[in-house]
Backbone as a printed PyTorch tensor [residue, N CA C, xyz], in Angstrom:
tensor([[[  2.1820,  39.5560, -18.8440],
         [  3.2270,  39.2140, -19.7970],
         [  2.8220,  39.6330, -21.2050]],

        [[  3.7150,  39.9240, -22.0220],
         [  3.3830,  40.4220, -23.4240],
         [  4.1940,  38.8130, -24.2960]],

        [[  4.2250,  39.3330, -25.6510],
         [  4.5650,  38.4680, -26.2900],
         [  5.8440,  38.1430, -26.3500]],

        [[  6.7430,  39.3240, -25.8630],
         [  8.2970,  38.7850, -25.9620],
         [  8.5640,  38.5710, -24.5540]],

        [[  7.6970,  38.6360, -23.8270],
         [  7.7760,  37.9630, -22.3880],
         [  7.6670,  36.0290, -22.5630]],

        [[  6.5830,  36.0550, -23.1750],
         [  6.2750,  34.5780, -23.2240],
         [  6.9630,  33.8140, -25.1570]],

        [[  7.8940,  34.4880, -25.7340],
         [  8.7720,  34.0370, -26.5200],
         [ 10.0120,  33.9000, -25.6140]],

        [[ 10.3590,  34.6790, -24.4720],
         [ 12.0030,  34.5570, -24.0940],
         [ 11.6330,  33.0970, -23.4320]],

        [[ 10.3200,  32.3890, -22.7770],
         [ 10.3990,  31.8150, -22.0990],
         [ 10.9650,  30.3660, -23.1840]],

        [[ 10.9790,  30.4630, -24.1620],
         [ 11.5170,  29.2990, -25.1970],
         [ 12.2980,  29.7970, -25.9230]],

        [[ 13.4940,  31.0820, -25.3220],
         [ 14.3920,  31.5340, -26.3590],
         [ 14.0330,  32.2490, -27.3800]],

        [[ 13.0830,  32.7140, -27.6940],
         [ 12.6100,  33.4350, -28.9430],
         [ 12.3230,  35.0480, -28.6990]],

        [[ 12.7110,  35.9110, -27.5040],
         [ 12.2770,  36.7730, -27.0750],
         [ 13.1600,  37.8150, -28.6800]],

        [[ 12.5730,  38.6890, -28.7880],
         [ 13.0500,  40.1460, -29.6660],
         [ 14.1480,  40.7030, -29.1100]],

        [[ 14.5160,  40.5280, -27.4450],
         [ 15.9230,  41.3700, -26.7770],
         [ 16.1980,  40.2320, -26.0980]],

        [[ 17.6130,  39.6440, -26.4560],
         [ 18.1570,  38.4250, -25.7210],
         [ 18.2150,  38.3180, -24.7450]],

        [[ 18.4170,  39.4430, -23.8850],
         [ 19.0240,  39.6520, -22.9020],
         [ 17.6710,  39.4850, -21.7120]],

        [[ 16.4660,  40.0490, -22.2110],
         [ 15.2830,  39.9110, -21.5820],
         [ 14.8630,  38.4430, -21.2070]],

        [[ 14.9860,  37.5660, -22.5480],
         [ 15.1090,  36.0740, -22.2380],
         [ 15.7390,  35.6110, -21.5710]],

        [[ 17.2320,  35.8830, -21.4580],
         [ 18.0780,  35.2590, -20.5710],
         [ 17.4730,  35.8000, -19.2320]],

        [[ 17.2390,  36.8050, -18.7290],
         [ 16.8430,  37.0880, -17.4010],
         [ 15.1620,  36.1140, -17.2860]],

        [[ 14.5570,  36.2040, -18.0380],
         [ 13.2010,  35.0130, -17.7900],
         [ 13.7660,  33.8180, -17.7790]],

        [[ 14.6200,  33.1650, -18.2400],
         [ 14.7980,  31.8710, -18.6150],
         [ 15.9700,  31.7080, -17.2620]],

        [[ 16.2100,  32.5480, -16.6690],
         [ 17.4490,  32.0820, -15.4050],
         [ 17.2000,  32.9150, -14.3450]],

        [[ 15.5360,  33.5690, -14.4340],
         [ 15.2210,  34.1950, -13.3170],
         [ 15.4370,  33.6990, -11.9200]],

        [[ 15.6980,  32.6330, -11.4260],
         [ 15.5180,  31.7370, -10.6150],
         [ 16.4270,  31.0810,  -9.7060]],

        [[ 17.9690,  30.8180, -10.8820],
         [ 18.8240,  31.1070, -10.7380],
         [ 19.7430,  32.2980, -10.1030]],

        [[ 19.2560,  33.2630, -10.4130],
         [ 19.7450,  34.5210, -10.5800],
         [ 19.5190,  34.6880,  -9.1430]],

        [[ 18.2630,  34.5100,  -8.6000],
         [ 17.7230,  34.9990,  -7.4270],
         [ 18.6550,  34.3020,  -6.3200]],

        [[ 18.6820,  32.8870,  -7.0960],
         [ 19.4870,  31.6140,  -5.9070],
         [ 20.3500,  32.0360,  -5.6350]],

        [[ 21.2820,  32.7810,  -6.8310],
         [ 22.7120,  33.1970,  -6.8730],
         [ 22.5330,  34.4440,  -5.3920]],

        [[ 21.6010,  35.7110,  -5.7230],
         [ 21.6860,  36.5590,  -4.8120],
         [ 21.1030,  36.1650,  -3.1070]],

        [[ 20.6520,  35.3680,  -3.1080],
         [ 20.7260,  34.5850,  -1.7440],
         [ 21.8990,  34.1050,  -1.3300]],

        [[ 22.1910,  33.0790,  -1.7450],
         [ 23.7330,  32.8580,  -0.9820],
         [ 24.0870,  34.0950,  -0.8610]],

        [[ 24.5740,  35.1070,  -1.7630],
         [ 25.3800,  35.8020,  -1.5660],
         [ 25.1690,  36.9040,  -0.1560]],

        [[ 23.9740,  36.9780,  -0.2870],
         [ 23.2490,  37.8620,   0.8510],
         [ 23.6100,  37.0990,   2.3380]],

        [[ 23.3910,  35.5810,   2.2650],
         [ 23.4060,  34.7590,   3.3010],
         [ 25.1310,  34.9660,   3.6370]],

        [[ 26.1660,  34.9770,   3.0000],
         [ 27.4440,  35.0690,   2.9710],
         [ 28.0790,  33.6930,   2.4430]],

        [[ 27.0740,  32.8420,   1.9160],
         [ 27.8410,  31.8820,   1.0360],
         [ 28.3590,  31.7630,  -0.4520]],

        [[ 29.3640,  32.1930,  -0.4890],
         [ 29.6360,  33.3070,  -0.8530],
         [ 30.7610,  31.9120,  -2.2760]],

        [[ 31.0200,  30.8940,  -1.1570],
         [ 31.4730,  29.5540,  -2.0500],
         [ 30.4160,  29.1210,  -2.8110]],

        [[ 28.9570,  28.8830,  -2.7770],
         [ 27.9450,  28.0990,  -3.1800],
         [ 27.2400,  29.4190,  -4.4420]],

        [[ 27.6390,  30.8170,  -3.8560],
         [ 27.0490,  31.4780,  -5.2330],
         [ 28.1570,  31.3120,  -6.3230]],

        [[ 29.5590,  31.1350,  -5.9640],
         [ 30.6210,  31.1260,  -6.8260],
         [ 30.0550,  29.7680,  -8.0910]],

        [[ 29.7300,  28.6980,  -6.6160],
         [ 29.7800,  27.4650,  -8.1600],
         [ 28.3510,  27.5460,  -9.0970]],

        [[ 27.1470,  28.2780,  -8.3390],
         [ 26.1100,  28.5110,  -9.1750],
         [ 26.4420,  29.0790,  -9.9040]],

        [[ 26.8930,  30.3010,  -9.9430],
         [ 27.4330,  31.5560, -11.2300],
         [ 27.8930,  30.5830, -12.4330]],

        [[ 29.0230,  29.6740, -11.7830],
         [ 30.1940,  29.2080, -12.8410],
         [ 29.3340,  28.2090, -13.1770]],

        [[ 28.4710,  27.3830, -12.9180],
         [ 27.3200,  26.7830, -13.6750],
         [ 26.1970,  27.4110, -14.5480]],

        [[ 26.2480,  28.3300, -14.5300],
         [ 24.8700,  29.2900, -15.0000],
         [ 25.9200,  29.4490, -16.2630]],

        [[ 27.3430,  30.4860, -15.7500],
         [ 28.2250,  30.7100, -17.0920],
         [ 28.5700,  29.4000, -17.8720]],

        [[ 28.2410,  28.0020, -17.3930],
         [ 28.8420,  27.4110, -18.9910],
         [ 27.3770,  27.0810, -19.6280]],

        [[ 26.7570,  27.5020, -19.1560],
         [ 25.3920,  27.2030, -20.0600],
         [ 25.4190,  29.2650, -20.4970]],

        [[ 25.1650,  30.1190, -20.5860],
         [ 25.2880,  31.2900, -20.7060],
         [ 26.6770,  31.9730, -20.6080]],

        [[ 27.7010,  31.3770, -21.4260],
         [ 29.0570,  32.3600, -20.7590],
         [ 28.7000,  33.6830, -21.7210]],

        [[ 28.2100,  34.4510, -21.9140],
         [ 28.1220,  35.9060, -22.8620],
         [ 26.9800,  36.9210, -21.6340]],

        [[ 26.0070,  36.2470, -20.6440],
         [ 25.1140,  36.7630, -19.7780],
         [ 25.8530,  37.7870, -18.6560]],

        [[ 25.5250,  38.9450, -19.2190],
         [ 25.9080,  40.2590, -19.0740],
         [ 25.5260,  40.0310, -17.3770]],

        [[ 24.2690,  40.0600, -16.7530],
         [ 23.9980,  39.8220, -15.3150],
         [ 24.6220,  38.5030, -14.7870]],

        [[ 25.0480,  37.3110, -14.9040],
         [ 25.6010,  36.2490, -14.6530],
         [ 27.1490,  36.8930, -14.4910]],

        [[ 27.7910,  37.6110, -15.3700],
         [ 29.3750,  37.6040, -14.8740],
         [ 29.6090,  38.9650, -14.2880]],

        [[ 28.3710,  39.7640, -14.1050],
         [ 28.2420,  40.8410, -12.4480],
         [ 28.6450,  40.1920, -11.8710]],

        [[ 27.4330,  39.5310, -11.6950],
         [ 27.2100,  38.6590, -10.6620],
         [ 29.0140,  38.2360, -10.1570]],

        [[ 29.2100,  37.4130, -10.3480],
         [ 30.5310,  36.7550, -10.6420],
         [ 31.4570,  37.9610,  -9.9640]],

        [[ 31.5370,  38.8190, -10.6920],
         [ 32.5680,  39.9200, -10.5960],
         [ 32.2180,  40.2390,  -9.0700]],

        [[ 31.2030,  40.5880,  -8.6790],
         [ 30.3700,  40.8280,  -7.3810],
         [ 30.8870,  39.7550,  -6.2690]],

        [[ 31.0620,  38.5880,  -6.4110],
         [ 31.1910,  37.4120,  -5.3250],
         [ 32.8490,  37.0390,  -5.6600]],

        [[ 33.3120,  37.3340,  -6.6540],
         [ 35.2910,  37.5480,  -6.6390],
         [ 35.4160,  38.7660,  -5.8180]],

        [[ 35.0720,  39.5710,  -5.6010],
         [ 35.0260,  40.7200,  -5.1110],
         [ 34.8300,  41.5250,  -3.8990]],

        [[ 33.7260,  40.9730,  -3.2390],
         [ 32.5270,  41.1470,  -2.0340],
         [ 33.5200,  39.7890,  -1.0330]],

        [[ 33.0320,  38.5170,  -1.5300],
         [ 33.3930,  37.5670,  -0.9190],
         [ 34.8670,  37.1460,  -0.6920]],

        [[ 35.3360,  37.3270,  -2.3840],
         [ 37.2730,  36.5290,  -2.1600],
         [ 37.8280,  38.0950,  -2.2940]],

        [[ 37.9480,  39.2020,  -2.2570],
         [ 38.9780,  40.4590,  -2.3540],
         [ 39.6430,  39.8620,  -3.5820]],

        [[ 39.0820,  39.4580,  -4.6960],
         [ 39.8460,  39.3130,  -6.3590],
         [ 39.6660,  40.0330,  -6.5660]],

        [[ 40.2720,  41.3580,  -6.7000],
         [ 39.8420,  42.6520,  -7.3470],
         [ 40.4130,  42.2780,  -8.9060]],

        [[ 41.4360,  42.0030,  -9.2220],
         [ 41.6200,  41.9510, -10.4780],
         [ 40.7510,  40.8450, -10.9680]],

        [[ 40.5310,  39.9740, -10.8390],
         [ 39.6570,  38.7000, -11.8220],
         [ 38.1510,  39.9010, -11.7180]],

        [[ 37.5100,  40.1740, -10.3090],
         [ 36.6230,  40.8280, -10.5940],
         [ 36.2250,  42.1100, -11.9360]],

        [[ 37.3550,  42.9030, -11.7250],
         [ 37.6510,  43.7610, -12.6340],
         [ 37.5110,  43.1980, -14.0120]],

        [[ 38.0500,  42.1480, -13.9820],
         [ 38.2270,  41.5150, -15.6020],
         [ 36.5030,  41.1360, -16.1290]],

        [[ 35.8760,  40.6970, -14.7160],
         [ 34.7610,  40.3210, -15.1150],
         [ 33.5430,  41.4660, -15.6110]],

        [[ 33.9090,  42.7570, -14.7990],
         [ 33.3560,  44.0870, -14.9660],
         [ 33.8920,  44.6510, -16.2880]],

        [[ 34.9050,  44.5150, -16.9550],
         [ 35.2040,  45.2640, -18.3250],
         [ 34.6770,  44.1520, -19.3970]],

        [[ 34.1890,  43.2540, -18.9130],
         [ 33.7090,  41.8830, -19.8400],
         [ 32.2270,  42.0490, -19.9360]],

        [[ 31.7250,  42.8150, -19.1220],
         [ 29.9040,  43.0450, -19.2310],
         [ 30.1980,  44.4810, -19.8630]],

        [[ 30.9340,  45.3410, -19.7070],
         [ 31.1740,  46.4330, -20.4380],
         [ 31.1180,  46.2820, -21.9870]],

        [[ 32.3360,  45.2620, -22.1050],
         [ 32.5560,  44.9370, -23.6290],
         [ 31.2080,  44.4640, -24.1510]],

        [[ 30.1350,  44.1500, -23.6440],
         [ 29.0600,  43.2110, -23.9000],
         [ 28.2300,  43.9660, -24.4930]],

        [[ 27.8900,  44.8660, -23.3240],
         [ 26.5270,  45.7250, -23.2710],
         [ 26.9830,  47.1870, -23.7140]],

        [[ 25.7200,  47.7660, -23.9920],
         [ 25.9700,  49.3820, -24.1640],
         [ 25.7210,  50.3410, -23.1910]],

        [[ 26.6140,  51.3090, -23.2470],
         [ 26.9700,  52.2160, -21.9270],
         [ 25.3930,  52.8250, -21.2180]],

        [[ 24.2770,  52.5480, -21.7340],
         [ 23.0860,  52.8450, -21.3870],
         [ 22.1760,  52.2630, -20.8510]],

        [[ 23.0960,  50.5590, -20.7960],
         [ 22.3750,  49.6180, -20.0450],
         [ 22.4440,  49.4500, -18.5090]],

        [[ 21.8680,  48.6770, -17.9850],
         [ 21.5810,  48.5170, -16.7420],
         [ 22.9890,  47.3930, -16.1660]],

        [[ 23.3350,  47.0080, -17.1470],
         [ 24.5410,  46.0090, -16.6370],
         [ 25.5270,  46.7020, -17.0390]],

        [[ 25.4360,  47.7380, -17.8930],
         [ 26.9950,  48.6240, -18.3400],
         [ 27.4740,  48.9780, -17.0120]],

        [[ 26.2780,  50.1120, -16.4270],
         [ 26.2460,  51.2120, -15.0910],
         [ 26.6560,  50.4060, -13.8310]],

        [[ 25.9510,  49.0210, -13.7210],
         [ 26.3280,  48.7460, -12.9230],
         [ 27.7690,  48.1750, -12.7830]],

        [[ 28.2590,  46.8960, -13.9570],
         [ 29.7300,  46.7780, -13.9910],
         [ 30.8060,  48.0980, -13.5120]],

        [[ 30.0680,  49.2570, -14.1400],
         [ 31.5870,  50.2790, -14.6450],
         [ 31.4170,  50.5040, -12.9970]],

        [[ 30.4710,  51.0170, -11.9930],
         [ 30.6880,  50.8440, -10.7180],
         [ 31.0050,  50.5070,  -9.9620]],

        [[ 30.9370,  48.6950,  -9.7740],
         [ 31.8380,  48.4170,  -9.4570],
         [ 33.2160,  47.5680,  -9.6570]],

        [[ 33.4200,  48.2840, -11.1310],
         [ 35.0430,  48.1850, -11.3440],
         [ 35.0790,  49.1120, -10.6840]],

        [[ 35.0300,  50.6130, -10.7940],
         [ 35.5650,  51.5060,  -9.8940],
         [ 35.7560,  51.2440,  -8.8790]],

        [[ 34.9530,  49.8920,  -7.8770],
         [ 35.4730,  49.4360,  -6.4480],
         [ 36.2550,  48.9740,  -6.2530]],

        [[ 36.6170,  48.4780,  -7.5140],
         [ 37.7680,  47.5930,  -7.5380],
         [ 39.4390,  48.1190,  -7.2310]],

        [[ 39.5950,  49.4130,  -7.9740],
         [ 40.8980,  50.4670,  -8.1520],
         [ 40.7590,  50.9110,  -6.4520]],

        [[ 39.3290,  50.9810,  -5.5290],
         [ 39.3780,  51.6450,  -4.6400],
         [ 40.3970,  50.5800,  -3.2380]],

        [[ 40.1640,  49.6730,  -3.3350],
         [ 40.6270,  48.7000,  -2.3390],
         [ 42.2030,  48.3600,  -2.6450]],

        [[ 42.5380,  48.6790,  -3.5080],
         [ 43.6620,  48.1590,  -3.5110],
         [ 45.0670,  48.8760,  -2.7220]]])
């Protein structure tokens, strides 16, 4: 660990976004279990618990967009949730690339 490794762990990290992934690593993981397992209800209410403590967490409303999507066929709420990590992040990030992807899944199913 470096120093903005062990500042995110009390919120103080230099890139927010790095903190939020240390500080809800755990979460995050819980979330991608259910989802893997196909419970697909129990990652919904983790997400929507994670988002009212973090509603701006660029990987939290993937996530989200991912299990409206994968699990309930919401393509539009999903979608909404994919142009909402867009609006967030910059087109060079790791949550831009992945949102704008699968919004594009989204236009495909319908």
């Amino acid at each position: 660990y470096d120093v903005n490794d062990i500042m995110g762990l009390i919120g103080r990290a230099r890139e927010h976004q790095l903190a939020l992934h240390i500080r809800h690593g755990r979460a995050i993981q819980q979330i991608s279990l259910q989802m893997s397992g196909g419970d697909y209800d129990g990652a919904l209410l983790a997400v929507r618990k994670l988002l009212k403590e973090e509603p701006d967490y660029p990987n939290a409303i993937n996530l989200k967009g991912q299990i409206l999507l994968e699990g309930f066929g919401q393509y539009e709420e999903a979608r909404a949730c994919f142009d909402r990590v867009m609006a967030l992040t910059r087109p060079d990030s790791e949550d831009y690339i992945l949102a704008e992807e699968l919004s594009a899944a989204t236009y495909q199913e319908e």
